[in-house]
C-alpha positions in Angstrom: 35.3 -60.1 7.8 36.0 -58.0 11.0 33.4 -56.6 12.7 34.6 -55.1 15.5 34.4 -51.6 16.6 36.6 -48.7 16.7 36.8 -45.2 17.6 38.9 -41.9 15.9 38.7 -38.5 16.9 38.3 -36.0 13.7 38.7 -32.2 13.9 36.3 -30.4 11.8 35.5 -26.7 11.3 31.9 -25.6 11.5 30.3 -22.2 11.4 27.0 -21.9 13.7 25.7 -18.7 14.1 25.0 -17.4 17.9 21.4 -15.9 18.9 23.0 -12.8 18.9 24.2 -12.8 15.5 20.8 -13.6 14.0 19.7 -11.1 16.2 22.1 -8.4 14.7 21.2 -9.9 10.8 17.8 -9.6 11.1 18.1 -5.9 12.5 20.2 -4.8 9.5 17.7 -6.1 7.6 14.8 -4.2 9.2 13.2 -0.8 7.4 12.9 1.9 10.3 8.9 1.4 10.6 9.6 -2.2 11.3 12.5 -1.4 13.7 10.6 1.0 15.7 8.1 -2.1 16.2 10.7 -4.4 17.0 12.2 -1.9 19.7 9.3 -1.7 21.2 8.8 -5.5 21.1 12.3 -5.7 23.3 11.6 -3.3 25.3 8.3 -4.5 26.5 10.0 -8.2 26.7 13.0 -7.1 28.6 12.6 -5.1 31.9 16.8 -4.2 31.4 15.8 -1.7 29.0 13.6 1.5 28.9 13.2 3.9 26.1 14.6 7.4 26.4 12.9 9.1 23.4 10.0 7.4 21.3 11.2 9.2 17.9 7.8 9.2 16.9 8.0 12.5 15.5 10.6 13.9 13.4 11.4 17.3 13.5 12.8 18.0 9.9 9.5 18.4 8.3 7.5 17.2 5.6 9.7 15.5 3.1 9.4 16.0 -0.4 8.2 12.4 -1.8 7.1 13.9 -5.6 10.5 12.2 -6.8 10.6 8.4 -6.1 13.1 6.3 -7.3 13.2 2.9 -6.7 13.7 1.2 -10.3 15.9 -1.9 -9.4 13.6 -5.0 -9.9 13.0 -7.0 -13.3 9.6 -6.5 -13.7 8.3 -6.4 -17.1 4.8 -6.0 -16.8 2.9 -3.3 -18.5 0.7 -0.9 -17.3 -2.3 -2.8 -18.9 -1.6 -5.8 -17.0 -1.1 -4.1 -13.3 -4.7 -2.5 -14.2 -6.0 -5.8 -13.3 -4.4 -6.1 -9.7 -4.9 -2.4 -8.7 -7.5 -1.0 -7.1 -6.9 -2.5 -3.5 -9.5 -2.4 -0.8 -8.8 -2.2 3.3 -10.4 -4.3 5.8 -9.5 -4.1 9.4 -8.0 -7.5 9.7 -4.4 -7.8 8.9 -3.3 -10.7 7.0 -0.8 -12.0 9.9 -4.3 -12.3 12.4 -6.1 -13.9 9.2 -3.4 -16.7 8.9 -2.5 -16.8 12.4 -5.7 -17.6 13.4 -6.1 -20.7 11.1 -2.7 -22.0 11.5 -3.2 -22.2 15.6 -5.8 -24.8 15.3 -3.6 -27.1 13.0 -2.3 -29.9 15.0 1.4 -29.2 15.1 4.1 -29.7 17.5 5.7 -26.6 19.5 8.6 -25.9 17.1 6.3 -26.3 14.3 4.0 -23.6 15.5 6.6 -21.3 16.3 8.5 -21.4 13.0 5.1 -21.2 11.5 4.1 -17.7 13.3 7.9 -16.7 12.4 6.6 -17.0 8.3 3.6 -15.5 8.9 4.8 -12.3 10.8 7.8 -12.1 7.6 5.3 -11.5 5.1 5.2 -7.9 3.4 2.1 -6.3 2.8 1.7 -7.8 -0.4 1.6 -11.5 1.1 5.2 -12.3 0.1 8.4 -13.0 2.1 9.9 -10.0 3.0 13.0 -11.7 4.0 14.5 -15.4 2.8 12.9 -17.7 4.7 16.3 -19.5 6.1 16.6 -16.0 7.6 14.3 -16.6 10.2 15.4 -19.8 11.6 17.4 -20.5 14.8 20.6 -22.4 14.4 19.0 -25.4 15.8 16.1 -25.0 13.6 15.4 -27.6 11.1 15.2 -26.5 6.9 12.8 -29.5 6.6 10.6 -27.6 9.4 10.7 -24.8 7.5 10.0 -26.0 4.3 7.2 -28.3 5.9 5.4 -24.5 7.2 5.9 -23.0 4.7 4.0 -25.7 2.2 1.1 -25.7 5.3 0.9 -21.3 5.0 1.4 -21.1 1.6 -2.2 -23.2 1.4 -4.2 -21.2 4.3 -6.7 -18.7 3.3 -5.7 -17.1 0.9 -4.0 -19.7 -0.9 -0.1 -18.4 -2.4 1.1 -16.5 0.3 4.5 -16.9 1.6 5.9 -16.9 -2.2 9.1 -14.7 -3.5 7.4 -13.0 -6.0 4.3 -12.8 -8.0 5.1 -15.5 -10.3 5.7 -17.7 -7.6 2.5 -17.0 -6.0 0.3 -17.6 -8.9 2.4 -20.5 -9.5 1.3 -22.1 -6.1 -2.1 -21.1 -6.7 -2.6 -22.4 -10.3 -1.4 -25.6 -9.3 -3.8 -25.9 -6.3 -6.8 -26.1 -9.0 -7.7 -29.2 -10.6 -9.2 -26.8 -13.4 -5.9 -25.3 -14.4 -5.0 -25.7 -18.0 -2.6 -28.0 -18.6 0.1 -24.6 -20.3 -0.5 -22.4 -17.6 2.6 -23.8 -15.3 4.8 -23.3 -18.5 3.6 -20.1 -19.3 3.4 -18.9 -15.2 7.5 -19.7 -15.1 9.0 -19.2 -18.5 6.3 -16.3 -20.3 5.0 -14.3 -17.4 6.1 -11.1 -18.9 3.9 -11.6 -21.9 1.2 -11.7 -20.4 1.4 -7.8 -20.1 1.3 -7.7 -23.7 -2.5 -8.9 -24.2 -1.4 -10.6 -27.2 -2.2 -14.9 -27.2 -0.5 -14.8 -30.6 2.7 -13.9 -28.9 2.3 -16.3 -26.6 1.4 -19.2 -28.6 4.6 -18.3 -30.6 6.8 -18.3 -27.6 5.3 -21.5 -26.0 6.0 -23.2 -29.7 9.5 -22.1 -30.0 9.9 -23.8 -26.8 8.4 -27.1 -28.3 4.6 -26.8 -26.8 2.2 -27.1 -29.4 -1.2 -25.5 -28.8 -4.1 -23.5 -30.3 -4.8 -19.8 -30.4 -8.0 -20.7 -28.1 -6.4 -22.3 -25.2 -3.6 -20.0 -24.6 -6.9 -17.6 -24.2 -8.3 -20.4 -21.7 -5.1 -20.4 -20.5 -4.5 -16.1 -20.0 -8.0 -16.4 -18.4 -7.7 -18.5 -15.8 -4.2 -16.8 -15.1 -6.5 -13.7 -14.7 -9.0 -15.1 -12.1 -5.7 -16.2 -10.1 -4.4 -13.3 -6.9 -1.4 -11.6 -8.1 -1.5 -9.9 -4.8 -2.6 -12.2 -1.8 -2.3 -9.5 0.6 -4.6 -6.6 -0.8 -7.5 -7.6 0.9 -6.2 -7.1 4.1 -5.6 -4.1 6.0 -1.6 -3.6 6.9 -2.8 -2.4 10.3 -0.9 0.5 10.2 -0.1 3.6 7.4 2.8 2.6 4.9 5.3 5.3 4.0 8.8 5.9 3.0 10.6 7.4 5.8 14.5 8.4 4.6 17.1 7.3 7.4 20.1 9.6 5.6 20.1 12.8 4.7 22.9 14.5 2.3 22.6 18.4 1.5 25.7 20.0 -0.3 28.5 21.3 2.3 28.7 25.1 2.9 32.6 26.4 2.0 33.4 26.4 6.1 32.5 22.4 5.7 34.2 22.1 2.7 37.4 23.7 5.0 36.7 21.5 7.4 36.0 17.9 6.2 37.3 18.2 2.9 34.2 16.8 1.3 31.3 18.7 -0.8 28.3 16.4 0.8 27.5 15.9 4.1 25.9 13.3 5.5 23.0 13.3 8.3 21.3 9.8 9.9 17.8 10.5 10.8 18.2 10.1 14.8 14.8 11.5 15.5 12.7 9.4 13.9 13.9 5.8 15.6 13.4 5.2 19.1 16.1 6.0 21.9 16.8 3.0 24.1 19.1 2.6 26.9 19.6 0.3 30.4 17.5 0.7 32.8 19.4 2.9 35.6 17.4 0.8 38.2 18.1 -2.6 36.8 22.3 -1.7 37.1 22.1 -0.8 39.9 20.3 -3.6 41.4 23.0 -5.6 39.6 25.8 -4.1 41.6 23.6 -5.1 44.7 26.0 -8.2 46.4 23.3 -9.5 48.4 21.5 -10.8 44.9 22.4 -14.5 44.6 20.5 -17.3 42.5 17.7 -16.9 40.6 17.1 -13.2 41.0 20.6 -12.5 40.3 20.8 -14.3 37.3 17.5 -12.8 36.1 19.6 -9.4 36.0 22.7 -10.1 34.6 20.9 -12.3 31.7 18.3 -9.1 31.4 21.1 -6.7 31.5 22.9 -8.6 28.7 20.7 -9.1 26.1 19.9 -5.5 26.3 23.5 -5.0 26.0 23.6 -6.9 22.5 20.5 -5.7 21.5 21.7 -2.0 22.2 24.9 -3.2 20.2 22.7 -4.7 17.1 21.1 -1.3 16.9 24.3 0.8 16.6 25.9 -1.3 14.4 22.6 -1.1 12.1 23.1 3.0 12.2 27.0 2.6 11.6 27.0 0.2 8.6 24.4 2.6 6.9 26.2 6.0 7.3 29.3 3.8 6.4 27.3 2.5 3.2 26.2 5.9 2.4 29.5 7.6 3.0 30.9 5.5 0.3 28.2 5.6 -2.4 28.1 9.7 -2.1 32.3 9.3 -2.2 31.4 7.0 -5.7 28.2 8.7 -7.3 29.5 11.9 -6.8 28.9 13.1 -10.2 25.1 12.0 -9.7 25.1 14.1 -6.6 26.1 17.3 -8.1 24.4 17.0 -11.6 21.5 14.6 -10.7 19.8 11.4 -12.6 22.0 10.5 -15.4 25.6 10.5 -14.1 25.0 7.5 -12.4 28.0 5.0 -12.3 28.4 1.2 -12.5 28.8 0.4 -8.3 28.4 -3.6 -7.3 27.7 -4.7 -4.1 31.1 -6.5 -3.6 32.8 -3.1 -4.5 31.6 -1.5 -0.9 32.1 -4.9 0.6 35.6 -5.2 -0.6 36.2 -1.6 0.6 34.4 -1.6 3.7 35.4 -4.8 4.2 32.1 -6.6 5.6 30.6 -9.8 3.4 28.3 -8.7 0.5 25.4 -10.1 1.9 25.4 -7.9 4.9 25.8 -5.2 2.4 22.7 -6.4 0.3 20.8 -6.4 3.5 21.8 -3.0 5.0 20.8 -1.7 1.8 17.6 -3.2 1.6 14.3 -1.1 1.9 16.5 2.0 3.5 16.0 5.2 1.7 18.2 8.5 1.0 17.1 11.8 0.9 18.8 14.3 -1.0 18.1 17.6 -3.9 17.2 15.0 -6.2 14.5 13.3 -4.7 13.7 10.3 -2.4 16.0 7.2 -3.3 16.6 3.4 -2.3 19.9 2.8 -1.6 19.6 0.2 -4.1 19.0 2.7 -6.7 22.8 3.4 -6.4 24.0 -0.1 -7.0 23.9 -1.0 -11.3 26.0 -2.9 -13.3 28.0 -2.1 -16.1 25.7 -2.4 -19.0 27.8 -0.7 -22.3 30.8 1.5 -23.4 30.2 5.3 -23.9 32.5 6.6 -26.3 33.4 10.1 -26.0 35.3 12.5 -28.6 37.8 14.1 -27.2 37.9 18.5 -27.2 41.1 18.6 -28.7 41.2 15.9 -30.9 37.9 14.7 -32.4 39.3 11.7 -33.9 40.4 10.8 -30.4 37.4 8.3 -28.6 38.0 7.7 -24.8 36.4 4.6 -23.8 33.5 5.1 -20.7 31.3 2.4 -18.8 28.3 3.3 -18.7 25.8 1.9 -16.0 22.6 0.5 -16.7 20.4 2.8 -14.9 22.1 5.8 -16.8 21.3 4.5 -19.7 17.9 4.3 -19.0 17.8 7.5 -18.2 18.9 8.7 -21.3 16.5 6.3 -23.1 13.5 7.6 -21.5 15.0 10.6 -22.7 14.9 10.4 -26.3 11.3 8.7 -26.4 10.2 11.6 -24.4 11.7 14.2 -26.8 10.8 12.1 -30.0 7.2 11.6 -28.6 5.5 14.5 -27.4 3.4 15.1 -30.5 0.7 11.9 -30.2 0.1 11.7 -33.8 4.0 11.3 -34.2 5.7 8.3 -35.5 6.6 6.2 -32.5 10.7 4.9 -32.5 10.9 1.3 -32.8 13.6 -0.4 -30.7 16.0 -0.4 -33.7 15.8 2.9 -34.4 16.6 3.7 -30.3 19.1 1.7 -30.5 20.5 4.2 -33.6 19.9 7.3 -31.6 21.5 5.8 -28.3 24.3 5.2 -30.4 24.4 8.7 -31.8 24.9 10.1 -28.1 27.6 7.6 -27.8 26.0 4.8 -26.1 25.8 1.7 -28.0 23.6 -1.3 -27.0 21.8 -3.8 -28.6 18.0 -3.9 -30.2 17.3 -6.5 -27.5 18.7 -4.6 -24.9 16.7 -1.5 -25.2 13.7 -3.5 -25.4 15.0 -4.9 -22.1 15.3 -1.4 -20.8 12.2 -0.2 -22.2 10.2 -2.9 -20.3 11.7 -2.6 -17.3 10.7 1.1 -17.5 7.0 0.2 -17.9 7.0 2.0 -21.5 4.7 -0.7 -24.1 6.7 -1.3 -27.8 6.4 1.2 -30.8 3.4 -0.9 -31.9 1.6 -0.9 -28.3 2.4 2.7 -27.4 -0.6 5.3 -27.9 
């Protein structure tokens, strides 16, 4: 056998992101309340910079926030169920002092501490991650680091923060009890949204068609102890500061000169007065063009000088991938623009990546908790992005045996669905429509979806089942 040794060279290709890039991704990802922090943050930690205008106040007045729409999540439960985690109470401490202030007397080594703090101060203020974890990390951060932290958070006081998502949460927390029934895991990750219904019998009937056998009594054990469990880890603590929705882009229609002028019928206006002005600090490059500085001192200014270079940069290309973002979904949704909710159209994220030609992901992030203000209301930009959900058929005016095919998108649909139970409902000793029969009267103003899908729909728009409905 030989056993000597030998050496060979091997060219490989390996993407590492630089500081500054993860400084730039974590920008784009910020809301404007959380930027204005963060600016404030750099500013105080870098002498190169100074701020120029706090944009504290904004000088286009009160905006109209009576119109809210945010519907993009999958959330199924019902009204009855959210009773039970309402009615929130404020304390003075934050959650991020609560759980900093245990997890700093937890032996752990420097990097540990550090990545541990970086969870903490990315929880939103209902206790969950307001970003991906990964996000947070350095390149020469470890993922086992991570996922080490975030088991030791996850199990401060209060136990099942740091979690996605409220299933996730109670998840964590069930399983931190040696008291949990043995069906509450199964019913926690496959039959959360039932438990909106306040029926066990559905239940039961769901957990046996998936081959668990169990009694009528312990899936109420079972719903119970689900009940005792902290939906919401963070409501008990106060978010130390007042949370609103602030819109970063305007749009108003364009007046005929405009129309002249840029050819378009919206125009659109990023809210400059309400983020914080920064620039270099005259003094600091000035003192850089000093040729006497040598060593230290000198160094101190040009690395100061730099990073508030990139950090200015991150900033504008945050402000110039949303007006870009928002350009193109008033260019595509401009039938929803002009006539309101309803004309909305199927729009993916790849589409405006593909067009704007940036990666999807930085478009998912830009569009992240960033709002739009417009005649119609308050909007997330995620509002604008729905899938293709069903074909419209539509007869045409000169030939009414003619059908022209139409995707629909799934928010439009909804719109018409809430619609029809609205018109179909307003007298409370009417007969409520079963799914089945919405289904039928969807497909009578050309819309046609499935029984399942318009319960789907229904859910998602928080409105209980023919049977449950008042």
């Amino acid at each position: 056998m030989d056993t000597r040794l030998t050496y060979s060279q091997q060219m490989q290709q390996r993407m590492s992101m630089s500081p500054q890039m993860i400084q730039s991704i974590q920008i784009m990802s910020l809301p404007v309340e959380d930027l204005r922090e963060r600016i404030f943050e750099e500013v105080e930690k870098n002498p190169a910079l100074e701020v120029l205008s706090d944009g504290k106040f904004s000088n286009r007045g009160p905006v109209d926030t009576t119109r809210v729409s945010s519907r993009v999540g999958s959330s199924v439960e019902s009204d009855d169920f959210q009773a039970f985690i309402e009615n929130t109470q404020d304390y003075q401490e934050s959650l991020q002092d609560h759980l900093l202030s245990q997890l700093r007397v937890i032996p752990l080594t420097e990097d540990e501490l550090r990545i541990g703090e970086r969870i903490i101060q990315n929880l939103d203020d209902k206790g969950f991650n307001a970003s991906d974890p990964e996000n947070i990390l350095d390149a020469t951060d470890s993922l086992g680091t991570m996922q080490k932290m975030l088991q030791i958070v996850r199990n401060l006081d209060p136990v099942g923060t740091a979690c996605k998502n409220v299933e996730e949460s109670l998840l964590f927390q069930a399983q931190s009890y040696s008291t949990c029934p043995s069906i509450v895991p199964e019913i926690l990750q496959n039959h959360f949204a039932l438990m909106g219904k306040k029926r066990p019998a559905l239940i039961q009937k769901a957990l046996e068609d998936s081959g668990v056998s169990c009694s009528l009594e312990v899936v109420e054990e079972a719903m119970d102890f689900i009940k005792s469990l902290e939906p919401y880890p963070a409501r008990w603590f106060s978010n130390g500061k007042n949370s609103y929705v602030e819109p970063e882009i305007f749009i108003r229609r364009a007046s005929p000169e405009e129309i002249e002028e840029v050819g378009t019928k919206f125009i659109v206006e990023f809210a400059d007065d309400i983020i914080p002005q920064v620039g270099l600090s005259t003094i600091y490059t000035q003192l850089l063009e000093n040729k006497t500085l040598v060593g230290d001192e000198k160094k101190f200014l040009q690395d100061s000088v730099k990073e508030g270079k990139w950090f200015l940069s991150a900033i504008e290309m945050r402000k110039t991938n949303i007006i870009k973002i928002a350009q193109y979904i008033i260019a595509f949704q401009e039938l929803f623009f002009e006539k309101g909710p309803g004309y909305l159209k199927p729009l993916r994220l790849k589409d405006v990546a593909d067009v704007l030609e940036i990666h999807e992901a930085t478009v998912s992030r830009i569009v992240n908790s960033k709002y739009l203000q417009c005649e119609w209301g308050l909007y997330n930009l995620k509002y604008f992005f729905t899938n293709a959900v069903s074909t419209t058929v539509i007869k045409s005016s000169e030939n009414k045996d003619n059908k022209i095919p139409v995707v629909a998108s799934k928010e439009s649909v909804k719109h018409v669905l809430q619609e029809i139970i609205q018109e179909h409902e307003k007298d409370p000793s009417g007969k409520k429509l079963s799914d089945e029969k919405l289904s039928k009267l969807l497909a009578e103003r050309g819309v046609s979806v499935a029984r399942r899908t318009v319960a789907k729909y229904r859910s998602e728009l928080q409105i209980e089942s023919s049977f449950d409905r008042n």
